[in-house]
Structures are given as structure tokens and as C-alpha cells.
C-alpha positions as CSV (number, residue, x, y, z in Angstrom):
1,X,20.0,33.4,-8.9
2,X,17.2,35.7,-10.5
3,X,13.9,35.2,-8.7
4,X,11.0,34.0,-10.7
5,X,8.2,37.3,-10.9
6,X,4.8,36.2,-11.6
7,X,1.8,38.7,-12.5
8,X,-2.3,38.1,-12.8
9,X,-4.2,39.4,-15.5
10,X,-7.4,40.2,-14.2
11,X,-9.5,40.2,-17.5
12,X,-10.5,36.6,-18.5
13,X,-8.8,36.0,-21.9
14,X,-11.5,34.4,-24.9
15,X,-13.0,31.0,-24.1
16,X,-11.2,31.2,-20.3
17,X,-13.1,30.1,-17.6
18,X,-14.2,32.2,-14.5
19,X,-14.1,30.6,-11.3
20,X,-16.3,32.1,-9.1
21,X,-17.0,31.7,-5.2
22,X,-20.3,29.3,-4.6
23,X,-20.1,30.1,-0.8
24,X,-22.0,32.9,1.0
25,X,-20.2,35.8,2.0
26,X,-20.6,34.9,5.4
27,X,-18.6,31.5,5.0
28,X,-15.8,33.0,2.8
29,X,-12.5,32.3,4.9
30,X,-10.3,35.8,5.8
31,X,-7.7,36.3,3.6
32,X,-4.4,35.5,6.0
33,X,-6.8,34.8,8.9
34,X,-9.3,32.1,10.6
35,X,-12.7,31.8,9.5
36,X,-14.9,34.9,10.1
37,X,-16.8,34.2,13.7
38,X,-20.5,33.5,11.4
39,X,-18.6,30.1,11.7
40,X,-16.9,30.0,15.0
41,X,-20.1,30.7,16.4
42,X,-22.0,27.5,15.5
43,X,-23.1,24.5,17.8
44,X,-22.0,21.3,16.9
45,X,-25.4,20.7,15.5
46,X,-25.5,24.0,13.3
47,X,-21.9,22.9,12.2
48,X,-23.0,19.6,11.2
49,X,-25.9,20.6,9.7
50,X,-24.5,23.4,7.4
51,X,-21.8,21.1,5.8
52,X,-24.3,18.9,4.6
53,X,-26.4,21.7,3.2
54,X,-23.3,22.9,1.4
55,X,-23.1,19.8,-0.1
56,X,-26.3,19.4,-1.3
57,X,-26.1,23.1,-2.5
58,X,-22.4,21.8,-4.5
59,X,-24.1,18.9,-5.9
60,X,-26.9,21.2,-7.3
61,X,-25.1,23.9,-8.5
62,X,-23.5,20.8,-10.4
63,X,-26.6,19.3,-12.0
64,X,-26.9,23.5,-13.0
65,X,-23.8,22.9,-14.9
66,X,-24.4,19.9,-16.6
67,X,-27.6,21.4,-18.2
68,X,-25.3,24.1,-19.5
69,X,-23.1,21.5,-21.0
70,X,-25.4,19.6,-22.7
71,X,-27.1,22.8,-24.6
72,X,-23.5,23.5,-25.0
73,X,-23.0,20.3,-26.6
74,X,-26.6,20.6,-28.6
75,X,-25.2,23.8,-30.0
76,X,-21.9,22.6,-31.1
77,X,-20.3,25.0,-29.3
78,X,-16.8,23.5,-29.1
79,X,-16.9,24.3,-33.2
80,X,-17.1,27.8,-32.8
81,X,-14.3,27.7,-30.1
82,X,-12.2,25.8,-32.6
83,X,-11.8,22.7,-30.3
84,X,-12.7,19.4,-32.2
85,X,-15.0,18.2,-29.3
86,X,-17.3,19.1,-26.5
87,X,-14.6,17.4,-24.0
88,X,-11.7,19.1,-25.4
89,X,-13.1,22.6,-25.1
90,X,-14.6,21.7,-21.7
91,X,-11.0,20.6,-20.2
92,X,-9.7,23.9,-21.8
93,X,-12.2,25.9,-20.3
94,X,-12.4,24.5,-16.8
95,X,-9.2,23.9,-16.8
96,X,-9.7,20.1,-15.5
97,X,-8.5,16.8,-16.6
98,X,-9.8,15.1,-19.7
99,X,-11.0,11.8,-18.6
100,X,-13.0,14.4,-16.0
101,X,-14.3,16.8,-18.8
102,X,-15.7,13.2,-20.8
103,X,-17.7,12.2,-17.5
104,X,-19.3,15.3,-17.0
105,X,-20.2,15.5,-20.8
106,X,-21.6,11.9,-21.0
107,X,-23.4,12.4,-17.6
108,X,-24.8,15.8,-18.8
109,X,-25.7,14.4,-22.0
110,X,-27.4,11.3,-20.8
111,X,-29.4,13.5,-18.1
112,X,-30.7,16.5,-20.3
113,X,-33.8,15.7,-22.5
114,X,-32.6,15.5,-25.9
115,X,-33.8,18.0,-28.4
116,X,-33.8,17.3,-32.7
117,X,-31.0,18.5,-34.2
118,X,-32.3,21.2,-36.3
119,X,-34.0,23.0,-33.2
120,X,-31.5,26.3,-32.9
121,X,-31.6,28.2,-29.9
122,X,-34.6,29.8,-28.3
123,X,-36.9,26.9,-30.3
124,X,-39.8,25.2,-28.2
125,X,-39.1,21.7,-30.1
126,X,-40.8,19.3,-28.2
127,X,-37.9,17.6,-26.0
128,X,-37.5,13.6,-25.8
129,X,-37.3,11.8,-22.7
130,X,-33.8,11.8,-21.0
131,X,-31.6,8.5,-21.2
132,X,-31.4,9.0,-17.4
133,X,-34.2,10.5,-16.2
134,X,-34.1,9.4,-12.7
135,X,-30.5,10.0,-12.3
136,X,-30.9,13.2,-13.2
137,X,-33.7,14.3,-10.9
138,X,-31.5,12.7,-8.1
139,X,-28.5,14.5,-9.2
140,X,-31.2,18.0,-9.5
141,X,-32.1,17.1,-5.6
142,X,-28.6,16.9,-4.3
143,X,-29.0,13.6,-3.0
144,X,-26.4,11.7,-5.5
145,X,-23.2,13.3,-6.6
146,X,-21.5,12.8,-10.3
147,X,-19.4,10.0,-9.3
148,X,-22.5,8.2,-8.6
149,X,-24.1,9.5,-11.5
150,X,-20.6,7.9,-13.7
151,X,-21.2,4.2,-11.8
152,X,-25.0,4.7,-12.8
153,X,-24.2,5.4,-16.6
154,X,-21.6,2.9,-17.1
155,X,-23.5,0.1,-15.9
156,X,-26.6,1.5,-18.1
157,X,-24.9,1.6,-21.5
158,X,-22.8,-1.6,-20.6
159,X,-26.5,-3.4,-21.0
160,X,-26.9,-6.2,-23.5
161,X,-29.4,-5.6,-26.2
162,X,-31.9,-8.0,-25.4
163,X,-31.9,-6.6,-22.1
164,X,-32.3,-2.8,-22.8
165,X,-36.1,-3.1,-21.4
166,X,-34.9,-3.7,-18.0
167,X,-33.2,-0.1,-18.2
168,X,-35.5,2.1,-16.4
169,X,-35.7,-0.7,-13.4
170,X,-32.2,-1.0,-13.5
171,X,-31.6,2.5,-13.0
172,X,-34.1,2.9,-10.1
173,X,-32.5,0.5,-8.4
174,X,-29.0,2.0,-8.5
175,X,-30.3,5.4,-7.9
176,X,-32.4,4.3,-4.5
177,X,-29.0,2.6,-3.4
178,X,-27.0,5.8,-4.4
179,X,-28.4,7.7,-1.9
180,X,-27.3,5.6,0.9
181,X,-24.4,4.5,-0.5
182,X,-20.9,5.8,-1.8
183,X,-19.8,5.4,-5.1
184,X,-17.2,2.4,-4.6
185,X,-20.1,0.4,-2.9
186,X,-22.6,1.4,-5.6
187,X,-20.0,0.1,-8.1
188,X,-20.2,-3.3,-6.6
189,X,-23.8,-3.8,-6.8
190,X,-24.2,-2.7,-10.4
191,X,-20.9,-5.2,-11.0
192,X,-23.2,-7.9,-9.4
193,X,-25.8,-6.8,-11.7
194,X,-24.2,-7.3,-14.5
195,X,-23.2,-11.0,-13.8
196,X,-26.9,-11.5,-13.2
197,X,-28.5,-10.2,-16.2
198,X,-25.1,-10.7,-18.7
199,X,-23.3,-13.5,-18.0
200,X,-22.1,-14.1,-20.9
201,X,-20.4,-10.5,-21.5
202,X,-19.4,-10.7,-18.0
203,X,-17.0,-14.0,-18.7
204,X,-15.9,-11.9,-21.7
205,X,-14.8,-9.3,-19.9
206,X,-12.9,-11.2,-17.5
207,X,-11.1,-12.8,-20.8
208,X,-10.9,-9.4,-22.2
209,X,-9.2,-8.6,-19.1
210,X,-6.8,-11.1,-18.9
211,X,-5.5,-10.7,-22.4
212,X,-4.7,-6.7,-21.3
213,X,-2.9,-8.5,-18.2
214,X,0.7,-6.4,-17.8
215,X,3.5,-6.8,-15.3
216,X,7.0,-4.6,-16.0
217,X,10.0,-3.8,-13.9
218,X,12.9,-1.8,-13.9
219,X,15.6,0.0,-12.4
220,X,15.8,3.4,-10.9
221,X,18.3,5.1,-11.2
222,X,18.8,5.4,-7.8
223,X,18.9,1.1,-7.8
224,X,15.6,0.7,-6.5
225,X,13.1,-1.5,-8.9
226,X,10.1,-0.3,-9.8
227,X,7.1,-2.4,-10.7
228,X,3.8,-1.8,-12.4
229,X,1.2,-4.1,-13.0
230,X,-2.8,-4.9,-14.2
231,X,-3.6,-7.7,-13.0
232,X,-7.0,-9.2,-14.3
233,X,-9.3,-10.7,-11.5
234,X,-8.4,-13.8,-10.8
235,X,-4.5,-12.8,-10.2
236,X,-5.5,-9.5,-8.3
237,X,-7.2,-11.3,-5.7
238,X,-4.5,-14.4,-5.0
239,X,-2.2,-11.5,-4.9
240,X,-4.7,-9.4,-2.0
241,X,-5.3,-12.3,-0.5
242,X,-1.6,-13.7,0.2
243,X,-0.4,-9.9,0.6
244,X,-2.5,-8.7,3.0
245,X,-1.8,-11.0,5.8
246,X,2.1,-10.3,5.4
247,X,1.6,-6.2,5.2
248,X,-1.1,-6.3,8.4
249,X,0.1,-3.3,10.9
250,X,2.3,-4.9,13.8
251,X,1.5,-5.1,17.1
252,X,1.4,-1.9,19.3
253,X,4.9,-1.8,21.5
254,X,4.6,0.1,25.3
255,X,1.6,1.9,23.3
256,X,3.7,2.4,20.0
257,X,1.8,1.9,17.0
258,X,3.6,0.4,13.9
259,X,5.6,3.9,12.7
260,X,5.6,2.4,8.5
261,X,3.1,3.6,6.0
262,X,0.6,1.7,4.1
263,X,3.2,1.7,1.1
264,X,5.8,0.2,3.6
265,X,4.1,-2.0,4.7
266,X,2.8,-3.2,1.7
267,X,6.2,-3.5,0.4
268,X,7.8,-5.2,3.4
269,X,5.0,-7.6,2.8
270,X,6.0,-8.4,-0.3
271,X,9.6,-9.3,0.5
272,X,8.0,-11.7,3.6
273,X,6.2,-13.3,0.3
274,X,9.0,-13.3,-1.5
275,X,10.9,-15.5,1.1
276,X,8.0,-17.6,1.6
277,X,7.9,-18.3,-2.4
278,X,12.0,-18.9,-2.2
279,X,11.9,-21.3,0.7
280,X,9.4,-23.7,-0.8
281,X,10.8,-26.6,-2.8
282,X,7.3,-25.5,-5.4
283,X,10.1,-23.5,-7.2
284,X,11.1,-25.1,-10.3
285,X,14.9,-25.8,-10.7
286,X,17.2,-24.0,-12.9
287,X,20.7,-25.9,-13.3
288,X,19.4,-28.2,-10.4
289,X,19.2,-25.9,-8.3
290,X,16.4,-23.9,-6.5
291,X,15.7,-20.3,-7.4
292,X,18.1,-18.3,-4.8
293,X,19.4,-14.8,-4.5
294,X,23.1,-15.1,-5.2
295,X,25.7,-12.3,-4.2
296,X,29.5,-12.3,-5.1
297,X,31.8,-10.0,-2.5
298,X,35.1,-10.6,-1.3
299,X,35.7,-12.3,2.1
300,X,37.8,-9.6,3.5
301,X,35.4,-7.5,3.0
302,X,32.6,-9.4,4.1
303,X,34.5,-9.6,7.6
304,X,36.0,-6.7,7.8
305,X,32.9,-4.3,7.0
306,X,35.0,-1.3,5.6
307,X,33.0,1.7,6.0
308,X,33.4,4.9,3.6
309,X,35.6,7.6,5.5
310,X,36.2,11.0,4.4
311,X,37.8,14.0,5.7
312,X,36.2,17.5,7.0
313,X,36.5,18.5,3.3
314,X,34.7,15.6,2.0
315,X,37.3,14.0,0.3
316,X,36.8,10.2,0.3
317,X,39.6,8.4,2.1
318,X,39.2,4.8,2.3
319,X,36.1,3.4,1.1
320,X,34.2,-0.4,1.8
321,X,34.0,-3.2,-1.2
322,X,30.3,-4.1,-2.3
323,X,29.1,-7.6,-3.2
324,X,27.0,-7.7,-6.6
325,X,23.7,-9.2,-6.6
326,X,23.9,-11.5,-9.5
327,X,21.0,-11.5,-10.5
328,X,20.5,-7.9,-11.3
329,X,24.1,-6.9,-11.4
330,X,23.6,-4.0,-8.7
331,X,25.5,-3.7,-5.3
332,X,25.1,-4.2,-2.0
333,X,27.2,-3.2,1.3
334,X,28.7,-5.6,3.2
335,X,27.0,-4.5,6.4
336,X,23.5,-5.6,4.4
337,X,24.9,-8.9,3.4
338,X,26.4,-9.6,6.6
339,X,22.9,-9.5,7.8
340,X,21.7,-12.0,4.6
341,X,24.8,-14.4,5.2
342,X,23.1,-15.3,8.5
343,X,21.2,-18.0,7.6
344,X,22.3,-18.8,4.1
345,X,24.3,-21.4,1.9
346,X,28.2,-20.1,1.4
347,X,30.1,-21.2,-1.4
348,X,33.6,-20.4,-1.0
349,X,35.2,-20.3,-4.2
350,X,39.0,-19.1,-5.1
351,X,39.1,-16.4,-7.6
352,X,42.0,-15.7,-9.6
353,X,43.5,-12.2,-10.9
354,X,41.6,-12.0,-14.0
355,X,38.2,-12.8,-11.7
356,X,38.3,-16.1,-13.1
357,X,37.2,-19.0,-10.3
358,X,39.9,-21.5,-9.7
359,X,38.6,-23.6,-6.9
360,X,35.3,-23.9,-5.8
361,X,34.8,-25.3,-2.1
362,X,31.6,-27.3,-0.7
363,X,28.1,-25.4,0.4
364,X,27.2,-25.2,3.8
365,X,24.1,-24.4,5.3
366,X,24.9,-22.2,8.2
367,X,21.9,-23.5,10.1
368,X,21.3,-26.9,9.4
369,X,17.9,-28.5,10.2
370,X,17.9,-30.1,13.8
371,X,19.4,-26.6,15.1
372,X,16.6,-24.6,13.1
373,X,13.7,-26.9,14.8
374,X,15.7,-26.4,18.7
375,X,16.4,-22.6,17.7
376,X,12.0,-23.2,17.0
377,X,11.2,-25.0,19.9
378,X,13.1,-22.2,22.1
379,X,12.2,-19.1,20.5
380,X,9.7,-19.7,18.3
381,X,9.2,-17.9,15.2
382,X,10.8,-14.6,16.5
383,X,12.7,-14.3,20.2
384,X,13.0,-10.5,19.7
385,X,10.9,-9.4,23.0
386,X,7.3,-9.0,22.5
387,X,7.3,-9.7,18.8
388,X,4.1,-11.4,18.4
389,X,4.6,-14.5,16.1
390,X,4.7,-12.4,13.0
391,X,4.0,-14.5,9.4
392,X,6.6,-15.0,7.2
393,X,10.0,-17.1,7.2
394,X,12.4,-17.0,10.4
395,X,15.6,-16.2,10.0
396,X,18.5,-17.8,11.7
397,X,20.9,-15.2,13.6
398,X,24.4,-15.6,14.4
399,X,25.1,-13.9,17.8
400,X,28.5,-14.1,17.3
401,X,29.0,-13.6,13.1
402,X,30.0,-16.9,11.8
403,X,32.3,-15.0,9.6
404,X,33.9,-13.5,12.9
405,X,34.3,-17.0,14.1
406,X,31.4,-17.7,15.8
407,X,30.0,-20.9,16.3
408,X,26.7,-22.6,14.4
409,X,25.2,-23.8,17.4
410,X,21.7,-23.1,19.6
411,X,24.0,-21.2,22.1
412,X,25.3,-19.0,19.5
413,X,21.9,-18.0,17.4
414,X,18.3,-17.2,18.2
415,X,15.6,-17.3,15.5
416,X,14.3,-13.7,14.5
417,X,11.9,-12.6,11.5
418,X,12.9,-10.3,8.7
419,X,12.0,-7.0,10.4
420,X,13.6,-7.9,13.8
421,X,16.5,-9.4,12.1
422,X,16.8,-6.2,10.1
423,X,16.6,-3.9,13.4
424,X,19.2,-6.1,14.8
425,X,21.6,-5.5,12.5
426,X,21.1,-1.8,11.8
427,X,20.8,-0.3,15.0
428,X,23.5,-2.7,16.9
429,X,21.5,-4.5,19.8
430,X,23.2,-6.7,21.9
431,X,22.1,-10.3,22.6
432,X,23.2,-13.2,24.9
433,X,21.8,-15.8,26.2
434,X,21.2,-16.2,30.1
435,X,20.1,-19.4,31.5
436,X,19.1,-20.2,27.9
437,X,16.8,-17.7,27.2
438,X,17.6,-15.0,24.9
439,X,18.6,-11.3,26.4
440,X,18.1,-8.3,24.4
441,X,20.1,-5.3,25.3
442,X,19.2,-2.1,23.5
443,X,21.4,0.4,22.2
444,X,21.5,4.2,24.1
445,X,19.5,5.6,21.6
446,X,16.5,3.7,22.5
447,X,17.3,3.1,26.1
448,X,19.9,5.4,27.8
449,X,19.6,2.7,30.9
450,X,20.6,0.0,28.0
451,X,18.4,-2.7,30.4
452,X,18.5,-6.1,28.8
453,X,14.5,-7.1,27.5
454,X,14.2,-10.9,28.0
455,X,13.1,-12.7,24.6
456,X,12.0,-16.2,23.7
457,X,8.6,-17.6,22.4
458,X,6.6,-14.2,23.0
459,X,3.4,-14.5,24.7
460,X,4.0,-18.4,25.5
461,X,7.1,-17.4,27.5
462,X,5.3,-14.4,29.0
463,X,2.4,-16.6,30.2
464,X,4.4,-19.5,31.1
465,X,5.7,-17.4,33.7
466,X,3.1,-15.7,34.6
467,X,1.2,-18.5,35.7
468,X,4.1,-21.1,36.9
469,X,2.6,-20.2,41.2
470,X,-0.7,-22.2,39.6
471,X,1.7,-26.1,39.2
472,X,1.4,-28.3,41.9
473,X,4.8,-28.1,43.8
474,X,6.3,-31.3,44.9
475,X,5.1,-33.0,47.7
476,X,6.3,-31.4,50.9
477,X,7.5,-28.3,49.5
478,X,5.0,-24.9,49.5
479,X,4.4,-23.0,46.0
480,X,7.2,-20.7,44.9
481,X,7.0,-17.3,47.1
482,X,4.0,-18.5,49.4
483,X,4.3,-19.5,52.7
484,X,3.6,-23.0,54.5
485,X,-0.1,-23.1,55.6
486,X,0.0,-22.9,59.8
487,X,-1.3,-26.1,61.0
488,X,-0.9,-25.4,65.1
């Protein structure tokens, strides 16, 4: 494999951009090294202190620029580049995204105090006023940065006509609040503002939003879906607001914070919401039946869980069936769907050579209700130990795999939720029941000592025990572990 060489010209080539330091020499870091001791050296205080000033100093050297820009602009300079606008050569120049390059030309632009067209350079033509004066003087002081500026300007030329005399107020008033607050808060207010002062475009840009409403899915092509979607106001926050419970961080375990990302969770939120959605008899029917997730796979395989095996060389030699998800026409293992069939309607239905059905048998729910409200009433929403009532739809396990010939009874399952159910399956825990209360035995990986966790309703069970010395005992008899009072 020939290595890729790479080389630096170190002449700037027409119309390229230099990039030079804005830092004092004594903050520079060392090349290959930690920062020189200048830094190293100061308090806490000093250290404080001096990031803010380099910010202020950023910001400035910013509102520096923009004045360039906008002469730049004023000259047409972009022209004698050869770029067809101000944007376009600044992107080229900077070397910085476009929609970036268009901010910082509006901004500079709508700060700078415009001069008439025929001035040329090195003319004293008496400049107008700015469109933003104060926004610029803020920007000049360091004590707003551009995104605030961007938030300031959009809200600004977003102003009804008969309400273009409230523009210096309005500005005033989003300037004193960008100083104290970031751009994302800032946003909000001048949002609120614009409901106040223009109701009338603000309903049409909520219809103007939903008519650019947009959901799409599709397959990767490693078979996971992808989905993107805008979602106009009213959508976006039923969907935050029936998310967010469902994605909320689980409780910390022996000091263990929940290990999944935001993304994860998020996602493993959605599939609890999904569930919800399926479960409800809201659904409408299609054939008379409710909307359910239907997967085909043989019976043999479905019991026998065939692995994939292969040989020191790689060579596949026996490999596992798949069931297909109807509805999308991918595959799944049977390990996964031995884990769905759990608590699920099975229709067993004879298929002939040609994968044609020729009988169909009668659907049974493996946990019918009266066991699902006793498997409730013992374990609650999830028995796995210390699993804090999490939201979503319980799942009915099968200790003992009804496709293995275990029983659908309340001494053969224990109610878990999605994630627990999941984390049963994949990493083999072992659960029986002792007394009637579930017993969860991890695997070696987790425990070496494999010592059985107790389970149940989680913090009722927990307290239940806790406090059982506080019940009167029967008459006659002392409390549980407490000796009879000495009454010689």
C-alpha cells in the first residue's frame, strides 16, 4: 500500500485566506508540549479572569472583521474575485460554511453605517445610520457575540410593516437581554415577541410550518431503519413530551449510572412508546385485527436456537434459521424472537413444500389476563431487583420457555420491562422462584460469586421488609427478633 505524502505551500495562493494567531505570544501552546508556565502559573482568579478577557478580545477582533466585510461588500469586491456574491467569496476565502459566511455578511451589513453607492474608496460621503446600531456597539464592546447578533437580526427584519417604528425599542430590548443571556434563551424571548406584536404572521408561520411537515424512513443497509423528520410545533412537542418520560436516565445501580447515551436512550424510548401505541385498543383495525408486529420462523428453529458455527478457518459449518419480520421483510434470530414470543399471540400454522399454509391452528395468548394482573400484584411492573417501576409496557416472561415446554402459569413467569426482559435473555440470568418471590441469579461475568438478588415489587418489597418489626405481633407472642420484656 503506497502511503499518502502530503506537502504545505507556504505562500498564500490569490484570494486565500491567512489565518493568523489572535493569542499573545505568551499564551501560544508549545508545539508537542503543555502550555508554556505564563499559564501554569496563574491563580484560579487570574485563570478565570483571562478566559473571559480572551473572549471579549475574540468577540472584538470579530466586530473588526465584520467592518471589513461590509466595505468589502460596499466595494463589490466578490466581482473582482470573480465570485457572483459577497457570501460565496467569503466561504472561499475563509474557508467556512456558507450558511456561516451569509450570517456574517447580513450581520456585518446590517451593523456598518451604510454609505451611497457612488462613494468609491477613500470618499468622506456622509454615512447613514446603521440598521442595527445598538447591536453593533454591543458587538464593538465584546459583550454580545454573533450568534446573538443572528437572533437579533432575524427577529428585526421578521417585523411587520406597520410595526417597523417599534424597531429601535425592539432591538434595545434584545440587546440588554443578550448580554445576560445565551443565544438559545435570547431566541425565545424575541419568538415571544413576535407573537405579541404579529399575531397574525405568527399563526402563518405555524401553517407555513406545517405544510413543510416531513417524516421519511428507510433501510440501511446494514437493516437498521433510519428516520428523519420536521415536525412543525404542535407535533414536535406531543412527540417531547410523550418521549421524554420514556428516554429519562434509569436509576443509579450500587452507584452505577445508566451506561447508554442520550441517542440510546432516546431511541430505547421510542420502542417503550412504540409498545405503549401497540397495546392500546386506540389502534385502528386492519383485516379486524389490531396493528401487531408479525414474524414467520420455523418451530424447530424457534426451539432449537441453532447458532452459526464455523471452523478455525472461518468456514461456516452449520448455521441458525431466521424468522422474517413481515412487515418489513428483514430477519431476525431466533434467540431475539425467543425473547418477543414471551408474551405474545402464536399462530401455529402448517406450511407446505411450496411455503404455501395448509392448516392454520387457533391463537393463544401466552399470558392471559387473570395471570398478567397476579404476575402485577406480585411483581409489579418489573421484579428484576431494584428496577424502580420503570414506564412503559411489562412484559410477561417465561422462566421455563413455553416453547421448551414450560408451563403458562404465575409459578413459571415473572413480569419484567423491555430493558430487563432484554438483559435477561442476552446475558443468560437465572431465575426461580423461592417462597414465591422471584430469585435472580447472575451470570459469572457480572458476579463471579453468582449470589441469587431477590426481586419482586422493588421498593414496596424492599420497605415491606424493612419495616415488618413495626406490626403488632399477635397477642402473647414478642416482635420478630426482640426479646420478651422482663416483668420480675
Amino acid at each position: 500500500m503506497t502511503p499518502l505524502m502530503t506537502t504545505q505551500d507556504t505562500t498564500p495562493a490569490a484570494g486565500a485566506g491567512v489565518i493568523v494567531s489572535a493569542l499573545p505570544a505568551w499564551d501560544a501552546p508549545t508545539p508537542g508540549g503543555p502550555w508554556t508556565p505564563a499559564v501554569d502559573s496563574l491563580t484560579d482568579a487570574e485563570l478565570t479572569a483571562r478566559i473571559g478577557q480572551v473572549e471579549q478580545q475574540i468577540r472584538q477582533a470579530r466586530m473588526e472583521q465584520l467592518r471589513l466585510i461590509a466595505e468589502a461588500d460596499r466595494r463589490r469586491l466578490h466581482a473582482v474575485q470573480g465570485a457572483r456574491s459577497t457570501q460565496a467569496w467569503l466561504k472561499s476565502l475563509l474557508n467556512i460554511d456558507g450558511q456561516d459566511a451569509t450570517t456574517r455578511v447580513r450581520i456585518a451589513t446590517a451593523t456598518a453605517p451604510a454609505v451611497g453607492d457612488d462613494a468609491g474608496p477613500g470618499t468622506t460621503a456622509e454615512p447613514t445610520t446603521a440598521a442595527l446600531p445598538v447591536t453593533g456597539e454591543a458587538l464593538a464592546e465584546g459583550v454580545i457575540s454573533l450568534e446573538h447578533a443572528r437572533v437579533i437580526s432575524r427577529c428585526l427584519t421578521r417585523l411587520p410593516e406597520h410595526t417597523q417604528h417599534r424597531a429601535a425599542e425592539i432591538e434595545r430590548l434584545l440587546v440588554e437581554n443578550a448580554c445576560r443571556q445565551c443565544p438559545r434563551d435570547l431566541a425565545k424571548l424575541a419568538d415571544r415577541i413576535r407573537y405579541m406584536i404579529d399575531a397574525d404572521g405568527a399563526v402563518a408561520d405555524e401553517q407555513a410550518q406545517f405544510e413543510s411537515r416531513e417524516l421519511h424512513y428507510a433501510t440501511a443497509r446494514d437493516g437498521m431503519l433510519v428516520i428523519k423528520a420536521r415536525l412543525d410545533r404542535e407535533t414536535g412537542a406531543k412527540f417531547v413530551t410523550a418521549l421524554r418520560p420514556l428516554a429519562a436516565p434509569r436509576p443509579e445501580t450500587d452507584g452505577v449510572k445508566d451506561p447508554r447515551t442520550v441517542g440510546q436512550r432516546n431511541a430505547d424510548g421510542l420502542s417503550t412508546l412504540l409498545d405503549l401505541v401497540l397495546d392500546t385498543d386506540g389502534m385502528p383495525r386492519t383485516g379486524g385485527q389490531k396493528p401487531h408486529l408479525t414474524i414467520t420462523i420455523d418451530y424447530t428453529d424457534l426451539k432449537n436456537q441453532l447458532p452459526v458455527s464455523t471452523n478455525n478457518d472461518g468456514e461456516i459449518l452449520a448455521v441458525g434459521s431466521a424468522g422474517m419480520l413481515e412487515s418489513t421483510g428483514q430477519y431476525l434470530s431466533p434467540q431475539t424472537i425467543r425473547r418477543i414470543a414471551c408474551d405474545c399471540d402464536v399462530l401455529p400454522m402448517v406450511m407446505g413444500g411450496d411455503s404455501l399454509p395448509l392448516d392454520v391452528g387457533t391463537s393463544q395468548r401466552t399470558a392471559p389476563t387473570h395471570i398478567r394482573a397476579a404476575l402485577l400484584a406480585r411483581d409489579g411492573v418489573c421484579a428484576f431487583p431494584e428496577c424502580d417501576h420503570p414506564a412503559g409496557t411489562p412484559q410477561a416472561h417465561h422462566i421455563v420457555h413455553w416453547v421448551d415446554g414450560g408451563p403458562t402459569s404465575v409459578e413459571n413467569m415473572v413480569m419484567l420491562c423491555a430493558h430487563h426482559h432484554r438483559t435477561i435473555h442476552n446475558h443468560h440470568w437465572n431465575i426461580e422462584l423461592q417462597r414465591g418471590r422471584p430469585m435472580f441469579t447472575p451470570p459469572t461475568n457480572i458476579d463471579p460469586t453468582r449470589t441469587p438478588r431477590p426481586g419482586g415489587k422493588a421498593q414496596p418489597a424492599t420497605h415491606r421488609h424493612a419495616l415488618g418489626f413495626l406490626k403488632p405481633p399477635p397477642e402473647g407472642r414478642p416482635p420478630a427478633g426482640r426479646p420478651l420484656a422482663n416483668t420480675r
